[in-house]
MIDODO-208830 format. One line per 2 residues: for each residue x, y, z of C-alpha. Coordinates in pm, 1 decimal. Each point is the difference from the previous one (the first is absolute). Layout:
BEGIN
X:Y:Z ~ ...
This chain:
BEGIN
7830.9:13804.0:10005.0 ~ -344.1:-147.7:13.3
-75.7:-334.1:106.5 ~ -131.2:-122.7:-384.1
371.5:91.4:-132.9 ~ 183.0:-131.1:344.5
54.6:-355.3:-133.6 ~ 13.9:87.2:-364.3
371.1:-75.1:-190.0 ~ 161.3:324.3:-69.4
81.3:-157.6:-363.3 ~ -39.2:-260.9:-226.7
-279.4:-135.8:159.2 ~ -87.8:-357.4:-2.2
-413.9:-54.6:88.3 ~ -9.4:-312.2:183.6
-143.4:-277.0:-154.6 ~ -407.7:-11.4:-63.5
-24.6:-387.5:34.1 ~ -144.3:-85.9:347.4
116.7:-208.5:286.2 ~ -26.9:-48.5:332.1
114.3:319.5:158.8 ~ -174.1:220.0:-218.6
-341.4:-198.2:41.1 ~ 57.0:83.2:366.0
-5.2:356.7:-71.6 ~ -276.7:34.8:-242.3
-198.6:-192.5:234.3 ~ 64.1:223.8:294.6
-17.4:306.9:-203.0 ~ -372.4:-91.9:-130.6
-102.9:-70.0:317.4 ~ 95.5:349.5:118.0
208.9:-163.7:255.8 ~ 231.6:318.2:21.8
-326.0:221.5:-43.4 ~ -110.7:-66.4:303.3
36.8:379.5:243.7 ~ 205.5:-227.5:249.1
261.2:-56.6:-220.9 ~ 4.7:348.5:-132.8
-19.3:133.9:368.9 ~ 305.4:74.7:259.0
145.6:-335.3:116.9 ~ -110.4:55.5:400.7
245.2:134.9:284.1 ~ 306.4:-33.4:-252.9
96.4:249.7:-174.0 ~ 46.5:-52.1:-387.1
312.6:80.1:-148.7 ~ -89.0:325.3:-218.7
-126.9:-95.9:-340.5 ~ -38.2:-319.5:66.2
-415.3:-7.5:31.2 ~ -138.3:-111.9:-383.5
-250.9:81.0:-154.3 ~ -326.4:-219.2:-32.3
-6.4:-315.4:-256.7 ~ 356.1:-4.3:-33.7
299.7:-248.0:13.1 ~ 273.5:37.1:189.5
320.1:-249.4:-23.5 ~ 339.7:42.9:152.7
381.0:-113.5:-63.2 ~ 127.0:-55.1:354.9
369.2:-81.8:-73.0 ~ 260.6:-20.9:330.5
305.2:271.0:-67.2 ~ 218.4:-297.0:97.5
160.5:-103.7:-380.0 ~ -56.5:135.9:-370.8
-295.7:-93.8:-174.9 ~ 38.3:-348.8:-217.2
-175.3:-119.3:-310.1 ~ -260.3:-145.4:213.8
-101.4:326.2:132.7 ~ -73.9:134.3:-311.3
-296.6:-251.1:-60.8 ~ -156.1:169.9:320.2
86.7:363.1:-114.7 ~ -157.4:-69.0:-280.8
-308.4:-189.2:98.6 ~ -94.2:260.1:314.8
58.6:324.7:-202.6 ~ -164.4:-169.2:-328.5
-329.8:-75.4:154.7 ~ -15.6:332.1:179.2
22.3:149.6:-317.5 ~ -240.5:-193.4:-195.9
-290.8:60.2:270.0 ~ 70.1:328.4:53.1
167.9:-31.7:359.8 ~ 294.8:58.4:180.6
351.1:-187.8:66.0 ~ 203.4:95.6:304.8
383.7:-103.8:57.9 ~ 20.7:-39.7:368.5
336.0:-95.9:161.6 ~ -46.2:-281.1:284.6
313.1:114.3:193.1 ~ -106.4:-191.1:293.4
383.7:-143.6:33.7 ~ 266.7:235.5:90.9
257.4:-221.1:-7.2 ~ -74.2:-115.5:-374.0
-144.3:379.1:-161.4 ~ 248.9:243.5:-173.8
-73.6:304.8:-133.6 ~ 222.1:-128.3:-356.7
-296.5:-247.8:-19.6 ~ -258.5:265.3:17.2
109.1:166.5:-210.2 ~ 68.3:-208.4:-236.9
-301.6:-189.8:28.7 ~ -117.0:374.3:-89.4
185.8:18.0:-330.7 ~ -114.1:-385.6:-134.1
-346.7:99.0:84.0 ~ 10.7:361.2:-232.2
216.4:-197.2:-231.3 ~ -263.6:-265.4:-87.6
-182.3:301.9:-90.0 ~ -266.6:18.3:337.6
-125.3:307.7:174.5 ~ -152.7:-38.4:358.5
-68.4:382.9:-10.2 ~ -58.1:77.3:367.4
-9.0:-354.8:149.3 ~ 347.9:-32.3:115.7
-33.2:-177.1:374.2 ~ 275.5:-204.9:239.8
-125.4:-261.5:271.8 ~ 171.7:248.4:241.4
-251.3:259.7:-116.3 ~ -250.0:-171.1:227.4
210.0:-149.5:310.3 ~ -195.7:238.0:228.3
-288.5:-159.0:-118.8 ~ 98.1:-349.5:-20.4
129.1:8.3:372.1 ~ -324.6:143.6:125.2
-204.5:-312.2:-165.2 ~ 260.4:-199.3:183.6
-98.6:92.3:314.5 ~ -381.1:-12.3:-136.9
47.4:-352.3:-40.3 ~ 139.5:-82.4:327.9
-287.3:179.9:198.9 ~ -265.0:-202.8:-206.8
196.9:-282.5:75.7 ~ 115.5:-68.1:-335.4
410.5:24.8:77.8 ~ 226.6:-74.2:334.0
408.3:11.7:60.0 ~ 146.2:-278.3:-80.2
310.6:-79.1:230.9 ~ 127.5:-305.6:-201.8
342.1:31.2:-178.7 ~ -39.5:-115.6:-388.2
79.6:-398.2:72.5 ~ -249.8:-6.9:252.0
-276.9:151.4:-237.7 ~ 124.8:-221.0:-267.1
-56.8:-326.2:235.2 ~ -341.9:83.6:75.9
-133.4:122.0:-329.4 ~ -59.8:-380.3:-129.3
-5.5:-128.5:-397.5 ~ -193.8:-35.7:-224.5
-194.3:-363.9:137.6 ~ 46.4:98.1:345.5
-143.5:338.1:237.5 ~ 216.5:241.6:147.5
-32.7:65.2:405.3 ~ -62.5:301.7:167.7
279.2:243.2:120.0 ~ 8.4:-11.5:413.1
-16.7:413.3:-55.7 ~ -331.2:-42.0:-237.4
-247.5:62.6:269.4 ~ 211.3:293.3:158.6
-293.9:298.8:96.8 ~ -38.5:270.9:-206.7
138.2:276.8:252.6 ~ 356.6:-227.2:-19.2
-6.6:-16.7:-364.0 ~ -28.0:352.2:-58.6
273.8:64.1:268.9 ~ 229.2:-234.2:-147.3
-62.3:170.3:-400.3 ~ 36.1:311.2:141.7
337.2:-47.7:163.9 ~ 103.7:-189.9:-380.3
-87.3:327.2:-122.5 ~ 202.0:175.7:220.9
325.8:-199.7:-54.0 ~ 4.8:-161.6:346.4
44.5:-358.0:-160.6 ~ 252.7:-158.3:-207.9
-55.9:-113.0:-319.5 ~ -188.1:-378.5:-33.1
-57.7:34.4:380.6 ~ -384.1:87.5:-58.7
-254.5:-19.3:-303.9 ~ -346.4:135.6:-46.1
-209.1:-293.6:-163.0 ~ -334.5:-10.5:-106.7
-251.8:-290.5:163.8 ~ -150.5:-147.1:-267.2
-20.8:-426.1:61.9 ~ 308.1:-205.8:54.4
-200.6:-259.6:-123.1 ~ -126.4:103.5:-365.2
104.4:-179.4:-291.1 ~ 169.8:310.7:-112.1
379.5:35.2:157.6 ~ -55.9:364.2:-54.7
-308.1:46.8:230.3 ~ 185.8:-165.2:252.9
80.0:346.5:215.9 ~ 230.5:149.4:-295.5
234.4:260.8:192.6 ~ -126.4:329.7:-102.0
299.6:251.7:183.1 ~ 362.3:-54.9:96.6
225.0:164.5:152.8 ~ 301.7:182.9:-256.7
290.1:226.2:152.2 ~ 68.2:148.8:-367.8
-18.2:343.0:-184.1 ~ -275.0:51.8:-182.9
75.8:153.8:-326.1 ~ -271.8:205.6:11.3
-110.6:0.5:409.1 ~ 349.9:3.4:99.6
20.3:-66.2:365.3 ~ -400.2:-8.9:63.0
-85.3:-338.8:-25.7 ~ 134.0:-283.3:214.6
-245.6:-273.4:-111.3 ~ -157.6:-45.3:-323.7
-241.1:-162.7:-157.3 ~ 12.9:-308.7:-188.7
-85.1:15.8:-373.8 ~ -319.0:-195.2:5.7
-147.8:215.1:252.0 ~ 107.1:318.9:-169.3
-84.3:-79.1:-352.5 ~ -399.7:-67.8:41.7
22.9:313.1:254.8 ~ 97.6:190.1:-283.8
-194.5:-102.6:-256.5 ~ -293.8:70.4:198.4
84.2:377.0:88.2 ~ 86.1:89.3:-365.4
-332.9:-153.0:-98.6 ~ 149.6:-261.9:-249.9
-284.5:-220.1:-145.5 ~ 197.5:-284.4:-143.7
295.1:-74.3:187.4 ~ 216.7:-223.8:-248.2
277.8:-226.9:113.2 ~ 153.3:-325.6:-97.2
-61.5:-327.7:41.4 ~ 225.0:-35.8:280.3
-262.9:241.9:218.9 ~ -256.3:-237.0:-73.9
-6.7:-154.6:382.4 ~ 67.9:324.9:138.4
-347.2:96.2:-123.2 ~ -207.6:-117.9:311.1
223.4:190.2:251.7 ~ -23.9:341.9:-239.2
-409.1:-43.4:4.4 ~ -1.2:-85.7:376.8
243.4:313.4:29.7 ~ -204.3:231.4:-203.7
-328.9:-108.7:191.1 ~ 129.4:20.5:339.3
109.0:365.6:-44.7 ~ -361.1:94.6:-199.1
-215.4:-146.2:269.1 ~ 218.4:226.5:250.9
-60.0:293.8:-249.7 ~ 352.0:70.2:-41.6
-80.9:-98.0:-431.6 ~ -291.7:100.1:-189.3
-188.3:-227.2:-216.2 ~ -10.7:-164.4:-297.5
375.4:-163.4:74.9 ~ 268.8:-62.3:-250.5
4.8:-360.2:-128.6 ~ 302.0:-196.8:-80.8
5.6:-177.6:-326.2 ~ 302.4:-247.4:-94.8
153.5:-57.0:-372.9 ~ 247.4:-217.6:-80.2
382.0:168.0:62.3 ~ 248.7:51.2:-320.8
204.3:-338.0:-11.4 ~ 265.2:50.2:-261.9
240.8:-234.6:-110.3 ~ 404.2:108.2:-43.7
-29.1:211.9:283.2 ~ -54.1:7.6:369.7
-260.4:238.2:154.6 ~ 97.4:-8.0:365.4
120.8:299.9:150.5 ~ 256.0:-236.6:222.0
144.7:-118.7:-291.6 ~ -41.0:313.1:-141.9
210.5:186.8:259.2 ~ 269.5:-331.8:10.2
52.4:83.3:-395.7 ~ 91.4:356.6:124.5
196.1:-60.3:294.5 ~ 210.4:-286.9:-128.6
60.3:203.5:-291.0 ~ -80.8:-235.2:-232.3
-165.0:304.8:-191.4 ~ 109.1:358.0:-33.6
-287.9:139.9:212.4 ~ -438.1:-19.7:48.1
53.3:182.2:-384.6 ~ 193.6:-236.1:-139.2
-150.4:-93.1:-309.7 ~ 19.5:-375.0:61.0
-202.8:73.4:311.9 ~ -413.1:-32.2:-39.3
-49.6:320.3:196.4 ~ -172.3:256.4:-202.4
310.4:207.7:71.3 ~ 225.3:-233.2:-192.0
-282.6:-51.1:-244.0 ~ -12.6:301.8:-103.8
382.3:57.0:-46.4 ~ -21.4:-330.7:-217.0
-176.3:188.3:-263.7 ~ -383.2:-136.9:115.9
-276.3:227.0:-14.6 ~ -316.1:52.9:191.9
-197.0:-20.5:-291.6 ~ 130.5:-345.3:-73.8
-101.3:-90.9:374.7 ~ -362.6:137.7:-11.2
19.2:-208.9:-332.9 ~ 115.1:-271.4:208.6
-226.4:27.8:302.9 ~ -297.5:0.7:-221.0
107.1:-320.3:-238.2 ~ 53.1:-210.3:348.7
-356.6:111.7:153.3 ~ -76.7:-85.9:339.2
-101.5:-332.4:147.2 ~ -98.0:-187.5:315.7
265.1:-277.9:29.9 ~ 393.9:14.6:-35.0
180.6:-119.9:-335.0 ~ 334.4:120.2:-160.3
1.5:211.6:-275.9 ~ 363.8:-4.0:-248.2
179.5:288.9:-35.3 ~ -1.6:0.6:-347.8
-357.3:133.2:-30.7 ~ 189.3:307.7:253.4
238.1:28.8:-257.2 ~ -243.0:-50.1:-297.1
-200.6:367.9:160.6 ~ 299.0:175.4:-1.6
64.3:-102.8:-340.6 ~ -316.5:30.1:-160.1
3.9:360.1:151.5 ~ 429.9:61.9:-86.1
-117.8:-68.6:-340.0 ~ -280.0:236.3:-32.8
243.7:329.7:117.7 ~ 310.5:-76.2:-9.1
232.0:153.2:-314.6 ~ 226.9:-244.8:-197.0
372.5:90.4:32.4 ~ 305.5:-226.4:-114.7
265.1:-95.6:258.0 ~ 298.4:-244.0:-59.1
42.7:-167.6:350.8 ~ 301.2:-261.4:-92.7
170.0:214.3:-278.0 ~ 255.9:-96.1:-308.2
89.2:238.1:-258.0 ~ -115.5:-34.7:-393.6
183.5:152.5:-218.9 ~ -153.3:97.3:-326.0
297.9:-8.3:-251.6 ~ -156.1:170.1:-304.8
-201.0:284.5:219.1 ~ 215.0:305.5:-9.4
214.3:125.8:235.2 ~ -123.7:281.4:155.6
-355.6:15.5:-115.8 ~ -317.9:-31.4:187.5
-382.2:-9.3:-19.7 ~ -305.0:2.9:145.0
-239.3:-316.1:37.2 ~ -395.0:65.3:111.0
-130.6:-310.4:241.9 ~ -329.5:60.7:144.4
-71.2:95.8:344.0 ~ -263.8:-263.6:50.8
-121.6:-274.3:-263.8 ~ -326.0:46.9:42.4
-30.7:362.6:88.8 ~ 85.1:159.0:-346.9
-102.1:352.4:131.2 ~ 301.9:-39.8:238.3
206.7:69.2:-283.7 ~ 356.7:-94.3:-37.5
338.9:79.6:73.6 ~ 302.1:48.4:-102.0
299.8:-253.7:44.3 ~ 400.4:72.2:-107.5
106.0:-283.4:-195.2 ~ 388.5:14.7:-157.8
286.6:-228.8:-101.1 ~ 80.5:-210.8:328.0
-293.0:-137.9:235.3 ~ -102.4:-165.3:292.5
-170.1:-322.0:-40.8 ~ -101.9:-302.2:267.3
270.2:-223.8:36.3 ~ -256.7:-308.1:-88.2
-63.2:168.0:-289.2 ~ 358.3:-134.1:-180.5
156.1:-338.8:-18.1 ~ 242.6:-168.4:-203.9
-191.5:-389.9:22.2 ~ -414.5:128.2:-20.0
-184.1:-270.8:114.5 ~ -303.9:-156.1:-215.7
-236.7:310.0:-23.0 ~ 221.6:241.1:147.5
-92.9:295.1:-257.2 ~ 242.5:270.3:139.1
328.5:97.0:-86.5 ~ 242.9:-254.6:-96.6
289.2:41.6:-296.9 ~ -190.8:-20.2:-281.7
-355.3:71.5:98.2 ~ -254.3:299.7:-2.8
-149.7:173.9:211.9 ~ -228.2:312.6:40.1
119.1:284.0:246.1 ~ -326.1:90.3:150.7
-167.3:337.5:-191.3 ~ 366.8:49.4:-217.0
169.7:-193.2:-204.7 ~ 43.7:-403.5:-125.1
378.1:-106.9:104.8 ~ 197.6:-268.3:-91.9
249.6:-202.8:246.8 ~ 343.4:32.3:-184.3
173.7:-136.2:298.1 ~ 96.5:-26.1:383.4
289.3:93.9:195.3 ~ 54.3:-214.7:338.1
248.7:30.4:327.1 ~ 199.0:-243.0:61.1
-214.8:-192.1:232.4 ~ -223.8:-39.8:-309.0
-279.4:260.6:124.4 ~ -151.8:254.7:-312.6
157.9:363.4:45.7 ~ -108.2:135.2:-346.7
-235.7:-115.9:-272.7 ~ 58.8:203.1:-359.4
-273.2:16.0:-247.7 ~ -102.0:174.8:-297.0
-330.3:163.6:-84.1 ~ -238.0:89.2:-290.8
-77.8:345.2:-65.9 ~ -306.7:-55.1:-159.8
-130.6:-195.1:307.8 ~ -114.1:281.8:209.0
-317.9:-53.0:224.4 ~ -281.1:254.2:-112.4
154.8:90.6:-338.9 ~ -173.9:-139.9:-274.5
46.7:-355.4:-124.1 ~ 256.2:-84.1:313.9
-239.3:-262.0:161.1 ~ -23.9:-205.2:-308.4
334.0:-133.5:121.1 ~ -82.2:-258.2:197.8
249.8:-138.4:258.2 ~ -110.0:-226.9:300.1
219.4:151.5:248.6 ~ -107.8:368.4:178.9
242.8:129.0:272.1 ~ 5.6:309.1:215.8
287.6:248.5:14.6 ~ 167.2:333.9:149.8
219.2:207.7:-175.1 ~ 367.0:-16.2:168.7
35.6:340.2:-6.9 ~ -302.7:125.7:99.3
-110.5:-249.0:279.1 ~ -22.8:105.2:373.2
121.7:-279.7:227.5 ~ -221.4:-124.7:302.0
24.5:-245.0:278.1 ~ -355.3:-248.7:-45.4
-93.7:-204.3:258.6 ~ -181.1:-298.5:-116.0
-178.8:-100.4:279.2 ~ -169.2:-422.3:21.4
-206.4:-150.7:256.3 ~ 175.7:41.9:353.6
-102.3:-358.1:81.1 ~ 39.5:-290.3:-238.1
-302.3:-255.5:144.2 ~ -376.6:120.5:-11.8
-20.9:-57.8:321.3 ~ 333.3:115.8:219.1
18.5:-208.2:352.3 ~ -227.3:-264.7:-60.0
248.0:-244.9:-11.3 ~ 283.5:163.4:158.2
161.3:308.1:186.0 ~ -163.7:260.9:-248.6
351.1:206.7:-39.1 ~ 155.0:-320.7:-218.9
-279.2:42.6:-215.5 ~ 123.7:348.5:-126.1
58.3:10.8:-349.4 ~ 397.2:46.4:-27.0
-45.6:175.5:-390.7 ~ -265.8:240.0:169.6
230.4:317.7:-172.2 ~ 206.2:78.9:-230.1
153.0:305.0:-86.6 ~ 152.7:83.1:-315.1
148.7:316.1:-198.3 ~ -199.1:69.7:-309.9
12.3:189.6:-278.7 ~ -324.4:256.5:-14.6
-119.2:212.3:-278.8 ~ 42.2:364.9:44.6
-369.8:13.0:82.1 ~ 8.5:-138.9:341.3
301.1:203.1:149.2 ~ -185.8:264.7:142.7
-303.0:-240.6:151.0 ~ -137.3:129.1:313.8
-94.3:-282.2:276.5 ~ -241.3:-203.4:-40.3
-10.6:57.8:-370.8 ~ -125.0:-340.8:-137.3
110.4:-154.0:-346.8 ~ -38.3:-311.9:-197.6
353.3:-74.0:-112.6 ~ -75.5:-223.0:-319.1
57.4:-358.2:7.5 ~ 126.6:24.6:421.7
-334.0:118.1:149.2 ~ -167.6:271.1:233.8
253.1:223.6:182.1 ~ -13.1:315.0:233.9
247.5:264.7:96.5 ~ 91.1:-74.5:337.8
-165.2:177.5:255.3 ~ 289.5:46.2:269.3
307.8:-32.7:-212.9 ~ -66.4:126.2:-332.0
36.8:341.4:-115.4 ~ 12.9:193.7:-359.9
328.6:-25.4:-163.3 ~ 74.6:-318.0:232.8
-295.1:-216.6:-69.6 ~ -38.1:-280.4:167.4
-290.2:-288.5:-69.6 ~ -200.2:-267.7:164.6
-137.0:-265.8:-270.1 ~ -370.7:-23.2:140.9
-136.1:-322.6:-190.3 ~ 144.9:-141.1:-301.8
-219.5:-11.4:-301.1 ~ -93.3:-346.4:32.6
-46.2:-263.0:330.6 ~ 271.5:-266.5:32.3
-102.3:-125.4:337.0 ~ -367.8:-93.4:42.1
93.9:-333.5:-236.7 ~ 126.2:-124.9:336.7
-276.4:-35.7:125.3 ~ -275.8:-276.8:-5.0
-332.7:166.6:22.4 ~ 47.4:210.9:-314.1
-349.1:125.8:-103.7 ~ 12.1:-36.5:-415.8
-4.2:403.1:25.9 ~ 321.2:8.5:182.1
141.8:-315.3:-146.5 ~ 15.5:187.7:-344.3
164.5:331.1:160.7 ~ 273.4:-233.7:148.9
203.5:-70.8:-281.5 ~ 386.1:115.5:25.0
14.0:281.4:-197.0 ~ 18.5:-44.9:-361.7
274.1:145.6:-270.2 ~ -133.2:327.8:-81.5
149.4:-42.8:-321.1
């Protein structure tokens, strides 16, 4: 695959978005000074060796997504995903996906991969640029050692405590370690014998010697190796120290040749030590020049959910979910068995933009993407999810027709389809009553009502259990009423309700999925588990038209009047169908909020009566 095509979405491609901001006037300023022109940056990279295919090509970006294989991918990853591989693609560069396995302990090869599969799934292609932190340990360990014989990193013999006593806060200096001065031929003695698995673990560190004194905590001699007695699960036994992850990730950056090196908020203060990094190892001529540089955005903050991977992996091991794909979950995994799409998150990644300082964006406007984008390509099917017969008392026994609903509204050439319809039904239990309320407009003895694309009915009456609940409702209908014959919709009635034929319908277990927490923003003001929303599922037996029996998974519908749903993608299979309600058709939650923009304020009314 070429390089032009190797962060290009395989389909459905969303162009990222033309207005300009900060990031982007970073690039065009670099690329029109021919900053990545320059033969130094399109030369070899000194005495280390590339990684094959990783030299560019002149006036070219380059970005990265450097996720750890130590937890699935969240919602907050997918702002990244999209951002890195979106601006390699609109100048014409290239995006890697590079694994920073630099903790054994923490790194699976489940998370790989399936950091592999959210990645394709959003619909990105690194082509040849697949990479892992352990890819360049060789490497890494030799610029250790670099560093200590320029005097730029000693053995540290302090346990953690110690290190933490010394370091100082943020008014006050830290203090020298009594092992900073140690000479360069005892440093390199003590590393090498780290290497070599002669020390226990926290017994020795390799830090950098920066200033205990700067204003920055993290140019106060950050620890750059430590000591790890754990299988690597790609090195195996190799390795018994490893690198820290702010040492590794500017080390790699710099030997793939990324120009823009894109990271959170959180990295802002980490950005001194990364330059100071970078430089050390250029002036030694272990790097070629021009360097990466490491811009910060502002991370995703979203409210109804929690982001961290601790609280992530709690969710899982407490088992107050199913698993990382459960569909309450905000891993892309679980996203995408809810019935979201990656369309509706390029959609969504593009509406939110990128910025310089932190705020919290509402998970409606999430929810409004996927919507937006359900809407445009999903078919309309009927389903009954709480079902009670009708009985049509004047239809005849035995006889039955065929209605035509459309596929789509609003997509005429999609044509339409062909729906049973016969004597008994399936309706919505809220669709009957024996006391209507003012401007209830649905069944009640009495009143009329349209049976969406067949006939107008008439409530003759309602049989009840003894506990007073509706069993049946019997009605009778108008044969001269029938939707798409000619003069039928001069009958006006105010009520229209969906149906399935009784004998026709398939039945399927649907999942309607809510919010997993029930506060915007879980754990603020307690323990975040009691802020889980307690109606997060429910799961009912409903009533399907014969159309949707044989959906394959991940099939997606709009089921009128009950929203966006998708065949699951674990549990569902034709014949047995089984559905996960996406988004309803309407926002109910973003009213509780305070800081409603107008926009959102009018898309968080509680769903209206269809009819």
């Amino acid at each position: 695959m070429s390089e032009s095509s190797a962060a290009r979405p395989k389909k459905h491609a969303v162009q990222p978005p033309s207005a300009s901001n900060f990031i982007r006037a970073a690039i065009e300023a670099d690329l029109a000074s021919g900053k990545y022109a320059s033969s130094g940056w399109g030369g070899k990279p000194g005495p280390a060796k590339m990684h094959e295919g990783a030299a560019p090509d002149p006036a070219r970006i380059r970005t990265r997504f450097p996720p750890e294989p130590n937890g699935y991918l969240h919602i907050g990853h997918a702002k990244s995903i999209c951002l890195n591989f979106g601006l390699a693609l609109d100048y014409g560069g290239a995006c890697h996906l590079r694994f920073d396995d630099t903790n054994p302990e923490a790194e699976e090869q489940e998370y790989v991969d399936s950091i592999i599969a959210a990645v394709k799934w959003l619909g990105f292609d690194w082509g040849p640029h697949l990479y892992y932190a352990s890819d360049y340990f060789d490497f890494m360990y030799h610029a250790a050692e670099h560093l200590i014989e320029g005097g730029h990193a000693y053995v540290d013999s302090l346990n953690a405590e110690q290190m933490r006593a010394l370091r100082g806060t943020l008014t006050e200096p830290g203090r020298n370690s009594p092992y900073r001065d140690r000479p360069v031929e005892e440093n390199l003695k003590l590393f090498r014998q780290m290497r070599d698995g002669k020390y226990r673990e926290g017994e020795h560190v390799l830090r950098a010697k920066i200033d205990m004194a700067s204003p920055n905590i993290n140019l106060r001699d950050p620890a750059i190796y430590r000591v790890r007695k754990a299988s690597h699960h790609r090195t195996g036994e190799k390795w018994c120290v490893y690198p820290m992850y702010t040492y590794a990730h500017p080390i790699e950056d710099a030997l793939e040749r990324i120009t823009h090196s894109l990271c959170t908020l959180e990295f802002e203060d980490q950005r001194p030590f990364y330059d100071w990094l970078l430089e050390r190892l250029a002036e030694g001529g272990l790097l070629a020049r021009p360097l990466p540089q490491q811009i910060e955005f502002a991370r995703l903050n979203l409210t109804y959910v929690v982001l961290s991977k601790r609280k992530l992996i709690q969710l899982v091991e407490e088992k107050r979910v199913d698993a990382w794909d459960d569909p309450r979950m905000p891993t892309l995994a679980g996203a995408r068995r809810r019935g979201y799409t990656p369309e509706g998150f390029r959609r969504f990644a593009e509406r939110i933009g990128v910025a310089k300082a932190d705020s919290w964006i509402d998970y409606s406007i999430l929810e409004d993407c996927m919507r937006e984008h359900l809407n445009e390509v999903a078919p309309r099917r009927m389903a009954v999810l709480d079902p009670v017969k009708l009985v049509i008392e004047n239809y005849p026994e035995g006889r039955q027709e065929e209605c035509h609903p459309p596929n789509h509204p609003q997509k005429p050439e999609q044509g339409t389809r062909a729906v049973p319809f016969s004597r008994e039904l399936w309706i919505e239990r809220e669709d009957v009553t024996d006391s209507p309320p003012k401007g209830y407009f649905r069944l009640f003895p009495g009143n009329e009502v349209r049976l969406r694309y067949a006939f107008v009915v008439k409530c003759v009456s309602v049989e009840k259990d003894a506990a007073g609940k509706i069993t049946a409702v019997h009605c009778a209908y108008d044969p001269d009423t029938k939707s798409g014959t000619p003069g039928a919709e001069q009958r006006k009635v105010k009520g229209n309700i969906h149906w399935v034929s009784v004998q026709h319908a398939c039945t399927g277990e649907v999942r309607l999925y809510d919010r997993l927490f029930k506060v915007p923003q879980p754990g603020t003001e307690r323990d975040f588990l009691e802020d889980i929303n307690p109606n997060s599922v429910r799961i009912s037996t409903a009533q399907l038209e014969p159309a949707l029996k044989d959906a394959k998974p991940e099939d997606r519908f709009q089921f009128e009047r009950h929203g966006y749903f998708v065949a699951d993608l674990r549990d569902s299979k034709p014949g047995t169908p089984v559905f996960n309600r996406a988004v309803t058709l309407r926002d109910s939650w973003a009213s509780s909020l305070s800081d409603l923009t107008p926009r959102q304020a009018a898309k968080a009314k509680p769903p209206e009566d269809p009819t």
